[in-house]
N, C-alpha and C positions, 0 to 999 in steps of 0.2 A: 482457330482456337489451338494451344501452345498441348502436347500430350503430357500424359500427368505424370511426372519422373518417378522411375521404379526404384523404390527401395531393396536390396537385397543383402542377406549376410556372407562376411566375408571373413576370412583367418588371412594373417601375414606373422611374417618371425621380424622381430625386431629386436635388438641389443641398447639397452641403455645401461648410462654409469650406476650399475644397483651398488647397493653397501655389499659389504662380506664380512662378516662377523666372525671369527676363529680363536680356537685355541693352539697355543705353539710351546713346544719344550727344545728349544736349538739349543744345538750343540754347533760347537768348534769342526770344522776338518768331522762330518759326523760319517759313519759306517753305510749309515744308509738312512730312508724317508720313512717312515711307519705314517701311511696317512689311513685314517679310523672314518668311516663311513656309520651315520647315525640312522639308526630306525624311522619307522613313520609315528610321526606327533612328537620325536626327540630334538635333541639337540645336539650340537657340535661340543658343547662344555658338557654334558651329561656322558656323552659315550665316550670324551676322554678322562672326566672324576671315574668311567670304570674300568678302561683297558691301560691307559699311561701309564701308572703303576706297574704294570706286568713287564712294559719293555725295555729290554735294558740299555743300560745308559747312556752308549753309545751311538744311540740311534735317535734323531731329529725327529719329534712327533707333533703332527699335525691333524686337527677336528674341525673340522666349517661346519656354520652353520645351513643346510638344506637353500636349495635358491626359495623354497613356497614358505612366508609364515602361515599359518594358521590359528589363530586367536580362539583358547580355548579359556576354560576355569574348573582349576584344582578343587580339594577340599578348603571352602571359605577367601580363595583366592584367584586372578586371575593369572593367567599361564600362555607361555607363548610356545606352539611346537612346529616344526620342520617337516616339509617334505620332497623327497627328489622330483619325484612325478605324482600322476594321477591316473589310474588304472581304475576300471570300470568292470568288476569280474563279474557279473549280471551281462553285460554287454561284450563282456570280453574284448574291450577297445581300451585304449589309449586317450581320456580327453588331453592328457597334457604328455607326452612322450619324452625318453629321454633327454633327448637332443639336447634342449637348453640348460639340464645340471651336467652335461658333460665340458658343456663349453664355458661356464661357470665355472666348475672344478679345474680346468686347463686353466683358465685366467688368472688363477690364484696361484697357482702351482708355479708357471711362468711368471709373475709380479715378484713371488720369494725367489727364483733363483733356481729353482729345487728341478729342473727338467731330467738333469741329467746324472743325480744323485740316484744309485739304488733302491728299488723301492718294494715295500710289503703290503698289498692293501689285506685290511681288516674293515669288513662289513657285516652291523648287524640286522638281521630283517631286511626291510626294504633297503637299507644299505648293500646287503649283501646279495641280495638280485641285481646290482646296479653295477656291485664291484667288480664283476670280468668285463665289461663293456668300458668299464673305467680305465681298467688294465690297456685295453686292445689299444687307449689312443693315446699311452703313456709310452717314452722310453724307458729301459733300463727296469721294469718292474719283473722280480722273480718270483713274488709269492702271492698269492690271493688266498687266502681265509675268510668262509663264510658261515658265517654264525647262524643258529635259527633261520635258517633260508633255505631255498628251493635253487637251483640256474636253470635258467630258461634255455636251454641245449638248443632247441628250436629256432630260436631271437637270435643265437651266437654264431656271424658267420664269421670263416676265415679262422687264419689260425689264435692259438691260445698259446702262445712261447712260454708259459711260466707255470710255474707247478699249483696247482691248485687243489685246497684242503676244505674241509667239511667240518664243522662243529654243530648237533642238533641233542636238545632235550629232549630224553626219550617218553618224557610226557607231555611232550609239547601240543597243546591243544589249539593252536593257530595254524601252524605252516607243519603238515602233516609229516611228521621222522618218514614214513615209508615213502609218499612221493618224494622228498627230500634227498634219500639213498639213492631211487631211482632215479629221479635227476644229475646226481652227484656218480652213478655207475655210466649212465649217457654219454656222460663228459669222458670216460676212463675208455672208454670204447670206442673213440676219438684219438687215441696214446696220449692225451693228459696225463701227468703223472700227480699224484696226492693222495690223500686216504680221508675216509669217512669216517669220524669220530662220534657214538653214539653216548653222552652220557645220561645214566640211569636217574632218575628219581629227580630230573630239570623238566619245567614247563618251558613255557614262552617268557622266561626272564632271567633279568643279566645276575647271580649268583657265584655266589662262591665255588662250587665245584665246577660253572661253567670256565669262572676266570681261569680255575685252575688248570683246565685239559688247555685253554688258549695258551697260556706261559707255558705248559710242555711243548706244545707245537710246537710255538716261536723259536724254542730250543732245539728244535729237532731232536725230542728224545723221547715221542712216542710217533 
């Protein structure tokens, strides 16, 4: 008699031809990349109807959408939102890790041309947990800006070549302003160079005094 084949589970990484959904504002001969990193349950055309605006003209901006949809519904309607990963803070694990929107974001970057174009990333939320790691496996990036976010100092090895900035609501009731700072002094204690931007009377959303301290950054005039 034949023994009874074992079933067992198993994980493997595989790449297929997925779609890539994006927003783009190109420019000619452009200064340099603005690529905009979206939240969790966002979109690539949501977090650039809020940041493109602010940057200026010169500069080629680009918003994907997230490699994860997630099939939600709004008020009376149905809604599609994005995620980079999946993070388990109960378990404090990873089910779905980096990796795959890193190399997703490379595909695309590489497919436009854009490798070796100067670059600023701008991440909000879970965007902007994502975006020094984004940094790390780009060339030619100077700036990272992270919006309502935390950096994982810990997850970050190897060097950080670009100046890295801080924007948090100081009511922000999601991603804590105080671990935020402390995260963001971590980094500075590494010789990072950038600053912590606290603005007053912002929660966890993209508003008008937020966009505003964003456009001084980008300008270098605070």
């Amino acid at each position: 008699m034949s023994s009874q084949p074992k079933a067992r589970s198993a994980k493997a990484t595989v790449f297929t031809g997925l779609p890539c959904n994006y927003m783009i504002r190109e420019v000619p001969d452009p200064k340099g990349l603005v690529l905009l990193l979206h939240g969790w349950l966002q979109s690539g055309s949501y977090i650039f109807s809020k940041f493109e605006p602010l940057i200026p003209p010169e500069f080629t901006v680009l918003a994907m959408n997230a490699l994860f949809p997630i099939p939600g519904r709004g008020e009376g309607h149905s809604r599609m939102g994005y995620s980079w990963y999946f993070y388990d803070s109960k378990k404090d694990e990873y089910s779905v890790g980096r990796e795959p929107a890193l190399t997703y974001l490379m595909g695309l970057i590489q497919q436009l041309g854009l490798e070796e174009v100067p670059k600023t990333l701008i991440g909000y939320s879970q965007g902007g947990y994502l975006a020094p790691f984004v940094a790390q496996r780009l060339p030619a990036v100077k700036q990272v800006i992270g919006v309502a976010c935390e950096y994982l100092v810990e997850e970050l090895e190897g060097e950080l070549p670009f100046r890295v900035d801080a924007i948090h609501g100081a009511e922000d009731d999601v991603v804590s302003p105080a671990l935020a700072q402390a995260s963001f002094e971590k980094l500075q204690s590494r010789g990072v160079k950038g600053k912590f931007h606290l603005v007053e009377g912002v929660q966890h959303k993209i508003t008008a005094p937020l966009q505003e301290k964003l456009q001084l950054v980008l300008a270098g005039l605070v």
